[in-house]
C-alpha positions as CSV (number, residue, x, y, z in Angstrom):
1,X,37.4,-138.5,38.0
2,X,36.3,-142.0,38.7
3,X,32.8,-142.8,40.7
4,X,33.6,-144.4,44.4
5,X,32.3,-147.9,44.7
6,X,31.9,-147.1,48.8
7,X,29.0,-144.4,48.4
8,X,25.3,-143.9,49.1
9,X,23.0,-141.5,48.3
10,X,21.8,-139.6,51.2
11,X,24.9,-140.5,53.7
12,X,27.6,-138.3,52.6
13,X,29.4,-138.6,55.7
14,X,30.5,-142.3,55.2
15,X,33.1,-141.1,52.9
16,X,33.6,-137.9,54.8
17,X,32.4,-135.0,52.8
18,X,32.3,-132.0,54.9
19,X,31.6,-129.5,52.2
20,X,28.3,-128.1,52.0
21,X,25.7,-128.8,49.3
22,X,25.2,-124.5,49.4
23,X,29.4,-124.5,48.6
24,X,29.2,-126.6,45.7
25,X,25.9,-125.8,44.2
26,X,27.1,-121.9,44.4
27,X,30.1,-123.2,43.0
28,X,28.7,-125.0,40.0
29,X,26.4,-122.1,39.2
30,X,29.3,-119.7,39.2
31,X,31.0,-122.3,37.0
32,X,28.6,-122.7,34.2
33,X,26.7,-120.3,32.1
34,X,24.0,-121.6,30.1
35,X,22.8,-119.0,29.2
36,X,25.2,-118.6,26.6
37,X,25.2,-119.5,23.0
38,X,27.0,-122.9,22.7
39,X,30.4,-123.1,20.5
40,X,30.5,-122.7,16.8
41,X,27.4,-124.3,15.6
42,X,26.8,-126.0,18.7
43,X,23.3,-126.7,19.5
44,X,24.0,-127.7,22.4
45,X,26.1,-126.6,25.6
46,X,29.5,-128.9,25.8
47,X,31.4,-129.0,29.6
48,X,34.8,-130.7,29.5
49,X,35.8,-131.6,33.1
50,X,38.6,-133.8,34.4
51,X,40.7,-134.6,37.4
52,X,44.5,-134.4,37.3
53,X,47.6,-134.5,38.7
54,X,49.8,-131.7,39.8
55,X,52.3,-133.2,36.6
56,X,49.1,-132.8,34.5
57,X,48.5,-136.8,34.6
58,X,44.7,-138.6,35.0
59,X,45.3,-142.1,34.8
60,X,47.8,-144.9,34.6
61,X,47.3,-147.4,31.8
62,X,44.6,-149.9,32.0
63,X,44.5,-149.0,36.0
64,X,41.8,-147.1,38.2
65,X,43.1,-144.0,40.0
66,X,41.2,-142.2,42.1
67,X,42.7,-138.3,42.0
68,X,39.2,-136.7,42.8
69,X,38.4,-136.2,46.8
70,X,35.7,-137.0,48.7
71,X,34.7,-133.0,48.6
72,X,35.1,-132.2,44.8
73,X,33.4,-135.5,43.7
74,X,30.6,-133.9,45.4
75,X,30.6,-131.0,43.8
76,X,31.5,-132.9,40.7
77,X,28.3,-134.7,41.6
78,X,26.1,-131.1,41.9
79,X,28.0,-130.1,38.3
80,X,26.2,-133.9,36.8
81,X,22.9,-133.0,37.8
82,X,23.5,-129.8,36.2
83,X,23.9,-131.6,33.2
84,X,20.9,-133.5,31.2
85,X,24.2,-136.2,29.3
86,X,27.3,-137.2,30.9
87,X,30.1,-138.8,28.0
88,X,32.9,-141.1,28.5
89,X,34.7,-143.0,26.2
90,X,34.4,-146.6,26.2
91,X,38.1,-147.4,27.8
92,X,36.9,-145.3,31.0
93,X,33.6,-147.7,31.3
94,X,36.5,-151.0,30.6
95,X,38.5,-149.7,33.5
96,X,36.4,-148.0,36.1
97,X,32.9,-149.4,35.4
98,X,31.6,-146.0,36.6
99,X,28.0,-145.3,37.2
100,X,27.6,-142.1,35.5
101,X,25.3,-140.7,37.8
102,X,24.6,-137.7,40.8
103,X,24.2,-140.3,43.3
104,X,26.1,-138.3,46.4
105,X,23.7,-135.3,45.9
106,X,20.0,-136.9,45.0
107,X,18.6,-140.6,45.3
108,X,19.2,-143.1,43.0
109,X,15.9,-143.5,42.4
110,X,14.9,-139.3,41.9
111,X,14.7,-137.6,38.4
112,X,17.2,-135.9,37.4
113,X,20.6,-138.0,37.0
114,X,22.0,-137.5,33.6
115,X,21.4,-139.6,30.2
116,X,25.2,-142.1,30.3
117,X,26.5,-141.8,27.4
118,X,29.3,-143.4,26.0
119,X,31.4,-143.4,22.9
120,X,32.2,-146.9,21.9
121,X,33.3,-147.1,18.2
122,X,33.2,-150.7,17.6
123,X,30.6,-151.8,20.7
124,X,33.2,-153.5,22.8
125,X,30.9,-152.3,26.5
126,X,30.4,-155.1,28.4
127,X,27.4,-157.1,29.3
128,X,27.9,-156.9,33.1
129,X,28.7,-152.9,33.1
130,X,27.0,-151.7,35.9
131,X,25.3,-148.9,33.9
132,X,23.1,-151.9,32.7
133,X,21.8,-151.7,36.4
134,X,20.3,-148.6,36.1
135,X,17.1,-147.4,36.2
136,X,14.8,-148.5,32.7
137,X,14.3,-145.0,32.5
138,X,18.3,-143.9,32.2
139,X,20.0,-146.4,30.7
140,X,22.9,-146.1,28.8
141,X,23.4,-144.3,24.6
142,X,26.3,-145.9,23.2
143,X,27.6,-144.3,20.5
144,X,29.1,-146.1,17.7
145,X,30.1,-146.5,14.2
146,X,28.8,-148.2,11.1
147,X,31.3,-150.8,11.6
148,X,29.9,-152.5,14.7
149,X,29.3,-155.5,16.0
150,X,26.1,-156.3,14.5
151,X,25.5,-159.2,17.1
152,X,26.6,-157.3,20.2
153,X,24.5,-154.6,19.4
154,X,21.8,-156.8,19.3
155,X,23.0,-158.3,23.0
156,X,23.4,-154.6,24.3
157,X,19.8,-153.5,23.0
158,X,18.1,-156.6,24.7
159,X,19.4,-155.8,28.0
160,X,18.4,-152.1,27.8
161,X,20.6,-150.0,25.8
162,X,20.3,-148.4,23.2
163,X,22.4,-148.5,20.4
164,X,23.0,-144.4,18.5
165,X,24.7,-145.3,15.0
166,X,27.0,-142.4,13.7
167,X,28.0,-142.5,10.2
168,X,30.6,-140.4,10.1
169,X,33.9,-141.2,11.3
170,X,37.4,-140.0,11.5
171,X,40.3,-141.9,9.8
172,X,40.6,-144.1,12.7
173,X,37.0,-145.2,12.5
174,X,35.7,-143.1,15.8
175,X,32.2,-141.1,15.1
176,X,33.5,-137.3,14.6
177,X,32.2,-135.4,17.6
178,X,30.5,-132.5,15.5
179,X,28.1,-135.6,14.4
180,X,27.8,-137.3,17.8
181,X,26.7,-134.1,19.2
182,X,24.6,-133.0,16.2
183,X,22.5,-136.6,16.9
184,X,22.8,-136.2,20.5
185,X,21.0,-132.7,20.2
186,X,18.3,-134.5,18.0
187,X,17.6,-136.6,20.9
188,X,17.0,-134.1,23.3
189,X,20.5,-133.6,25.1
190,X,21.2,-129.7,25.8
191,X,23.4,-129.6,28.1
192,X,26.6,-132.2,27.7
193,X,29.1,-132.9,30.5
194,X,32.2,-134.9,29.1
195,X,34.4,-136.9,31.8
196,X,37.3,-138.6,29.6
197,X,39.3,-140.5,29.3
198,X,42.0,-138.8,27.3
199,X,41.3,-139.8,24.0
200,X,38.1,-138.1,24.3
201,X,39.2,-135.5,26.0
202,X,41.8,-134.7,23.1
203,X,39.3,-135.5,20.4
204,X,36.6,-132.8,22.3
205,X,39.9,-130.3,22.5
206,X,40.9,-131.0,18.5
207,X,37.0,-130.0,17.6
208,X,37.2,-127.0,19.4
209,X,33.3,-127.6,20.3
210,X,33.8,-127.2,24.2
211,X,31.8,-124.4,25.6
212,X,33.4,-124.7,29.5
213,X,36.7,-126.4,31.0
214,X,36.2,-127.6,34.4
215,X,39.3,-129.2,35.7
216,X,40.0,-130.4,39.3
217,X,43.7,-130.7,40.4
218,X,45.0,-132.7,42.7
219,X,48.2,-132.9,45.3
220,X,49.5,-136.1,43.8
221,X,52.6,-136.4,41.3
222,X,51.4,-139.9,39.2
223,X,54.8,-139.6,37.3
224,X,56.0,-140.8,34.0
225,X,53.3,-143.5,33.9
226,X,50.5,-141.7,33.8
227,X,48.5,-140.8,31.2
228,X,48.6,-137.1,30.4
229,X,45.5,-134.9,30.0
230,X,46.4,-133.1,27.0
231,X,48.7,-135.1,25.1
232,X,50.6,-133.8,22.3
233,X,48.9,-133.4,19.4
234,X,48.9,-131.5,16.3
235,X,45.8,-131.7,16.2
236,X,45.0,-129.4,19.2
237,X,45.5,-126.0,18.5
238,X,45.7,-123.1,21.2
239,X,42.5,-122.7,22.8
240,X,41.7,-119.5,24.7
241,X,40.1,-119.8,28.0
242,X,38.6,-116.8,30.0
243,X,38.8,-118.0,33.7
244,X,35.1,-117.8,35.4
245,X,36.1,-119.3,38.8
246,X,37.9,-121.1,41.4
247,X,37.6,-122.7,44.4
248,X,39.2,-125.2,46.9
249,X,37.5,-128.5,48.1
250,X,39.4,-130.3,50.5
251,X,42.5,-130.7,49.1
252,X,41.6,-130.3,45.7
253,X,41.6,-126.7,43.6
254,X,38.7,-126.5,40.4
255,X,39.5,-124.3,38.1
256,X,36.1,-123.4,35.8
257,X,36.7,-121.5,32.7
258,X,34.8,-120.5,29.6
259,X,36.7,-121.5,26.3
260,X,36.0,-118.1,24.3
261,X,36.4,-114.5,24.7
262,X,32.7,-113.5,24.6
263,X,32.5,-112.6,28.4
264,X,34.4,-110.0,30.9
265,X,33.9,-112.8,33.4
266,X,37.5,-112.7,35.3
267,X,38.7,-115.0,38.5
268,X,36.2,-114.3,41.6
C-alpha cells in the first residue's frame, strides 16, 4: 500500500477514482468497530492493513510496487482518517518515502490526518523524507531504541521530529510492540492504523495485539521475488479472525475482519 506521488487533495479524478466517498466511508465504518475493547491489555485500538498479491506477496526487495488501485487507496485514505496514528517501519519510509496521510479524502492543510509514526530502531530516516514536509502540527514520532544514533537524533529533532525512546527491545534490538504501543497510548494515540512493511507486519502478528485485519488483494501474481505478507515464522501462531466485511473497489477485493471471537459479526 504505497502513497501515489501523482495525487491532490480535492481532484480525485486525475487519478481516476470513480468510487464514491459514501462507498468507502460506509465501507470503513462497517470495517472497524471501536467501540470494542482493544486486544489483550491493549489501551488502545490496533488496525493491521496491507495490500497484496493474489500469491500473497507485498513488495519486491528494496523496490516500490504499487498493488493498491486508484479506488481502494481511497478508501484506504477514508480508513487513515479514521485513525488518530498511522505506523510503518522504517524500510517502507527508505523505499517509498510515503506521506502518511488522508490526502485523497480532506486537504492537506485540514485537521484530521493522522500522527506518522514510524518504527526505526537505530534512527536510520532520512533528512530529506518527505514526512519532514509536513505540517508543524503533524510531523513525524520515530520510534526507536536505546541504541540510537545520538547525533542523528539530534539532526531529526531540529528539523521537526520528534524522537519517542523505547527501552525495551527484542533480541534483535527492535522496541517490543507491547511497549511502543503502551508509550504511544501515553501520548494520546487511540486508535492505531499499521501499514507494513513485512517485518512489522509479522512483529504486530507475533504479539497478537491486532484488534482488526484489513487486507486489500490485488489481481497481480508478483512471483518468487516478492516479499510475502506473512512469512514463515514460529513466532506467529494461528490467529482467529471473525470476518466483518467485504467489498470490491475497482479491481481490488478488501477483506475487514476482527481478530477474536467476541462478536457474531459474519460476512455482509
Amino acid at each position: 500500500m504505497i502513497d501515489s506521488d501523482n495525487s491532490t487533495a480535492g481532484d480525485n479524478s486525475r487519478i481516476g477514482i470513480n468510487t464514491s466517498d459514501q462507498e468507502a466511508r460506509s465501507f470503513v465504518s462497517r470495517a472497524l468497530d471501536f467501540s470494542r475493547q482493544p486486544t489483550k491489555s491493549n489501551s488502545l485500538y490496533v488496525t493491521l492493513t496491507f495490500a497484496q498479491s493474489l500469491d500473497g506477496k507485498i513488495a519486491l526487495p528494496n523496490q516500490r510496487l504499487h498493488l493498491s488501485g486508484p479506488q481502494s487507496m481511497q478508501m484506504t485514505h477514508w480508513m487513515r482518517a479514521s485513525h488518530d496514528g498511522i505506523l510503518v517501519g522504517i524500510g517502507t519510509v527508505l523505499t517509498d518515502d510515503p506521506r502518511l496521510n488522508a490526502r485523497l479524502v480532506l486537504p492537506i492543510d485540514q485537521p484530521g490526518h493522522p500522527r506518522p509514526i514510524v518504527l526505526d530502531p537505530r534512527l536510520r530516516f532520512p533528512t530529506d523524507a518527505r514526512l519532514l514536509q509536513n505540517n508543524r502540527d503533524n510531523m513525524p514520532w520515530i520510534v526507536t531504541g536505546p541504541q540510537h544514533d545520538r547525533y542523528r537524533r539530534a539532526e531529526l529533532e531540529a528539523l521537526g521530529a520528534h524522537v519517542v525512546v523505547v527501552d525495551l527491545c527484542d533480541d534483535m534490538g527492535r522496541p517490543r510492540v507491547s511497549d511502543v504501543l503502551k508509550e504511544l497510548a501515553q501520548r494520546g494515540i487511540r486508535h492505531l492504523m499499521v501499514e507494513g512493511g513485512a517485518q512489522i507486519i509479522q512483529a504486530f502478528l507475533e504479539s497478537q495485539l491486532v484488534d482488526s485485519l484489513v487486507v486489500t488483494i490485488a489481481p497481480a501474481l508478483v512471483g518468487s521475488r516478492g516479499v510475502p505478507a506473512v512469512p514463515a515464522s514460529d513466532g506467529i501462531q494461528a490467529l482467529k479472525i471473525v470476518p466483518r466485511a467485504y467489498e470490491q473497489f475497482g479491481v481490488d477485493v478488501v477483506l475487514a475482519a476482527d481478530t477474536d471471537t467476541d462478536t457474531d459479526q459474519r460476512m455482509r
